[in-house]
C-alpha positions in Angstrom: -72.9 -1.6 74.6 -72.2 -3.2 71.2 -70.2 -1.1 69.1 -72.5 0.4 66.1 -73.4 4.3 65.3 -76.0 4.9 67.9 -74.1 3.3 70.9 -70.4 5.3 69.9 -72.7 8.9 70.0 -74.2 7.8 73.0 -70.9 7.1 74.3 -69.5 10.5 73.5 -68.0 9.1 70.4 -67.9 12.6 67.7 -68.4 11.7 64.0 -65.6 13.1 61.7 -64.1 12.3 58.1 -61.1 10.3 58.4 -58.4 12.0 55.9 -56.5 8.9 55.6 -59.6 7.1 55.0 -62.4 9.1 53.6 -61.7 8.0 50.1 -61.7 4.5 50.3 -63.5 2.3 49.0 -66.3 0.9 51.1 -65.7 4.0 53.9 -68.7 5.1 55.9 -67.7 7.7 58.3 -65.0 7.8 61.7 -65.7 8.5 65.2 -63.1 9.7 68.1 -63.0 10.1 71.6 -60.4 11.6 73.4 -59.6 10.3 76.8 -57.9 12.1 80.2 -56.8 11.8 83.8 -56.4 14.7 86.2 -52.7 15.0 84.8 -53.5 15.7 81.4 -54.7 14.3 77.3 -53.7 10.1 77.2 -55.2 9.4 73.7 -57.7 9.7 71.2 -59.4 6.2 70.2 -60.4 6.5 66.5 -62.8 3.9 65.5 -63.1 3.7 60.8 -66.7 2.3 60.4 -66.6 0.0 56.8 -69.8 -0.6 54.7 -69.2 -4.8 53.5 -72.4 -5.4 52.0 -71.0 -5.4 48.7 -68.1 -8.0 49.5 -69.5 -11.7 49.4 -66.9 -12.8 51.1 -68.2 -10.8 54.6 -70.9 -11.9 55.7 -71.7 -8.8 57.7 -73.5 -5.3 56.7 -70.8 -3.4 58.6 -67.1 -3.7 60.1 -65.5 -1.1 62.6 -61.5 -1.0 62.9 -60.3 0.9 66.3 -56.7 2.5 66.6 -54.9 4.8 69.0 -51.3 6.5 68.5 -49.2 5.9 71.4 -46.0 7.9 72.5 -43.2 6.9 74.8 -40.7 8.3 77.3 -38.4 7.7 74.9 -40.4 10.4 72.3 -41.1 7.1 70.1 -44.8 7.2 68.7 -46.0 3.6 67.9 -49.8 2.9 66.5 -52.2 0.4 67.9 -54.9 -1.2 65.8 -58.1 -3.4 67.4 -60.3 -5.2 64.8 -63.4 -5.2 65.9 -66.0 -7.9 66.0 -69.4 -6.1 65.8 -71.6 -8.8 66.7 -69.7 -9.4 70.2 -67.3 -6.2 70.8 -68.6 -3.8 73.4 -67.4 -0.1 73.6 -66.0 -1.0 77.2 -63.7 -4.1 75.1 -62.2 -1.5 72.8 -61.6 1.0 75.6 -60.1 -1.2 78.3 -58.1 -2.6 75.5 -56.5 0.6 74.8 -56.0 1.8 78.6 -54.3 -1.6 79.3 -51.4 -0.5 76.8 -51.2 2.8 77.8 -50.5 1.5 81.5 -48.6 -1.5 80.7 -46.8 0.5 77.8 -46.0 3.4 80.1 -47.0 5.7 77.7 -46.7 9.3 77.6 -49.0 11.9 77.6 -49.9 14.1 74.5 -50.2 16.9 77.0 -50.1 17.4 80.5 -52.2 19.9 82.3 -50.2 22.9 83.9 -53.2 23.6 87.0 
């Protein structure tokens, strides 16, 4: 599934207001997804939709920008960004992207599940 509105919701994506966003220029809305194992909370992909209509120099009606903060064993917390490309990117692209750094990265969990 290509990433756009529709296809995020239907991918369990939620719609929210990015605060660190929301008053940009050219903003549209955010969507998250927050992703687990049986041990506990990994991450949260945020993906910043963009309306471009009004830049010539896109050629594009919209842009999506992915990114997911990371921590380490080492308590470190690092940010990953993916730029999308909306006329090829699938939802499975941006999320295997993600779990490949989290494994290779070793990350940390944001909280593990006491059962």
């Amino acid at each position: 599934m290509l990433v756009n509105k529709e296809n995020l919701l239907n991918a369990g994506y939620k719609t929210y207001a990015s605060p660190t966003s929301r008053n940009e220029p050219h903003y549209v809305e955010s969507f998250e997804k927050r992703f687990d194992d049986e041990h506990g909370k990994k991450y949260f992909i945020h993906l910043d939709c963009w309306d471009l209509r009004s830049l010539a120099k896109f050629k594009k009606d919209v842009d999506f920008g992915a990114k997911v903060q990371f921590n380490n064993e080492n308590g470190e917390t690092f940010d990953i960004s993916y730029f999308v490309r909306t006329s090829e990117t699938t939802i499975e692209d941006v999320e295997k992207f993600f779990e490949n750094i989290w494994v290779k990265m070793e990350c940390s969990y944001y909280e593990e599940f006491g059962y």
